[in-house]
C-alpha positions as CSV (number, residue, x, y, z in Angstrom):
1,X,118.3,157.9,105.3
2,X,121.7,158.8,104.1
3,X,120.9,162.9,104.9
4,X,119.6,161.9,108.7
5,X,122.6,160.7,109.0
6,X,124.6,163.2,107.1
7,X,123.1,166.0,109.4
8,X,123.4,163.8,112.3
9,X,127.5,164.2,112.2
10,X,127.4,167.7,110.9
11,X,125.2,168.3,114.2
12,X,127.8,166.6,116.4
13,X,130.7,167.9,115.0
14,X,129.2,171.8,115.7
15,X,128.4,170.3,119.0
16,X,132.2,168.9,119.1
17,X,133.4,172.4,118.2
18,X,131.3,174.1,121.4
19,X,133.0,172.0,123.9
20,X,135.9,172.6,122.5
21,X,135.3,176.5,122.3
22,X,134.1,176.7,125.8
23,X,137.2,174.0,127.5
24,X,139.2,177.1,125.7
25,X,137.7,179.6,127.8
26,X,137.5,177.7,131.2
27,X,141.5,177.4,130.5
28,X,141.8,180.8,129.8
29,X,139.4,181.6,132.7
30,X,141.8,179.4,134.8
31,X,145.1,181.1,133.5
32,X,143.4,184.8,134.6
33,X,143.0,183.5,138.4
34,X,146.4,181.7,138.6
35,X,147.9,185.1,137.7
36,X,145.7,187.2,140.0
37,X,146.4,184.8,142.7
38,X,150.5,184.5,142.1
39,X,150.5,188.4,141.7
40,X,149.7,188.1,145.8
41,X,152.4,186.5,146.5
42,X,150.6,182.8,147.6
43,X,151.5,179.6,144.5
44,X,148.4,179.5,142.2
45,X,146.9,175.8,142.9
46,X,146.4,174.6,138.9
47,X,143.8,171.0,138.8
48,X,145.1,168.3,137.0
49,X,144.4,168.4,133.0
50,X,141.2,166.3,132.6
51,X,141.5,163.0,130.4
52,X,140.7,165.1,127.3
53,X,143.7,166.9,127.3
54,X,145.9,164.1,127.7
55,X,147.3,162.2,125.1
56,X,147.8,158.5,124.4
57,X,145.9,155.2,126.2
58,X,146.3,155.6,129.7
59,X,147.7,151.9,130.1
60,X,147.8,150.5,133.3
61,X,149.5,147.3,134.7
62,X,148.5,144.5,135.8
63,X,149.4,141.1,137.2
64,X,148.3,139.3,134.3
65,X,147.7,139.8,130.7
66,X,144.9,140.8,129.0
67,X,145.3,137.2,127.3
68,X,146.3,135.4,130.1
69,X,143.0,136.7,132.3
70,X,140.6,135.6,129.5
71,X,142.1,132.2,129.1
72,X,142.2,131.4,132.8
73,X,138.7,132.9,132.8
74,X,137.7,130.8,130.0
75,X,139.2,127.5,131.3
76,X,138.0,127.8,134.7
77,X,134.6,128.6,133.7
78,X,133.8,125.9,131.2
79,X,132.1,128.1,128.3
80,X,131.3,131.3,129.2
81,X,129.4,134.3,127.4
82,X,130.9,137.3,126.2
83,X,128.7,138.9,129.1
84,X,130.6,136.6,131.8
85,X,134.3,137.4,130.3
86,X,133.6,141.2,130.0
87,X,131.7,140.7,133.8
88,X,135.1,139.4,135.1
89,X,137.3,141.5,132.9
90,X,135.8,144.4,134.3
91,X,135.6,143.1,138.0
92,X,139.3,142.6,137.7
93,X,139.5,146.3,137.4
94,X,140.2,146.8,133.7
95,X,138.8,149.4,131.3
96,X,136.4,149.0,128.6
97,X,136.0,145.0,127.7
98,X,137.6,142.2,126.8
99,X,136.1,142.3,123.4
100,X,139.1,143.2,121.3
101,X,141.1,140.5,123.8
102,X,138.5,137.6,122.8
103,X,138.7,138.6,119.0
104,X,142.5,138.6,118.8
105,X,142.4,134.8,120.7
106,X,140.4,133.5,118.6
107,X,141.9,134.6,115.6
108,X,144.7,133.2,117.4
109,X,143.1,129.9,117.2
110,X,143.4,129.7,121.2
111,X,139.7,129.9,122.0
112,X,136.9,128.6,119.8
113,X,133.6,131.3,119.6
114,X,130.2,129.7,119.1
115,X,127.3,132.0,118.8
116,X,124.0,131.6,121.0
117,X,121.0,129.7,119.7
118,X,118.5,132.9,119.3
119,X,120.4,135.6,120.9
120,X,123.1,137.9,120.8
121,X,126.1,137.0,121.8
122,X,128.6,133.9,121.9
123,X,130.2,131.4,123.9
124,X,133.9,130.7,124.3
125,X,136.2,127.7,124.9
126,X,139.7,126.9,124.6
127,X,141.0,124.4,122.1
């Protein structure tokens, strides 16, 4: 088991050192036509840098808190799942889910998890 998964990250890291090999050469590909094209006089158009070549989070903003949008969720709703928080959280327009936003509450002591009687998952309520 251990050397499945053993070659299981060497494999992705070769795989990780491809894409990085070949986003080198569509940047360099992209550098060769902004020169041809400001060598003719016109401004070179250059896209955006994709999300991989950006650093940090990417935070937005929003009218609420993360913690204040799962408590309200959470009180309105009268125990909800996990499912229905990170169903709301992401109808709200948020990345990702509310997982990390339901851990910290709870180990907050501002919402109380319960787990579900022979499935995944838990319930939530406030205290």
């Amino acid at each position: 088991m251990p050397t499945d998964i053993a070659g299981s990250i060497r494999s992705l890291l070769e795989q990780r050192q491809d894409h990085v090999a070949a986003a080198a050469r569509i940047e360099e590909t992209l550098d060769q036509i902004a020169r041809l094209v400001s060598s003719k006089g016109t401004q070179p158009v250059r896209p955006r840098a994709t999300r991989s070549h950006r650093r940090g989070r990417g935070r937005g903003s929003y009218k609420m808190t993360a913690e204040e949008l799962v408590l309200a969720f959470v009180r309105d709703q009268r125990n909800p799942t996990g499912r229905e928080v990170n169903e709301h959280w992401r109808a709200a327009g948020r990345p990702w889910s509310a997982d990390v936003t339901l851990g910290k509450l709870v180990k907050a002591k501002r919402l109380r998890r319960t787990p579900l009687d022979g499935e995944r998952g838990s319930r939530y309520s406030t205290l």
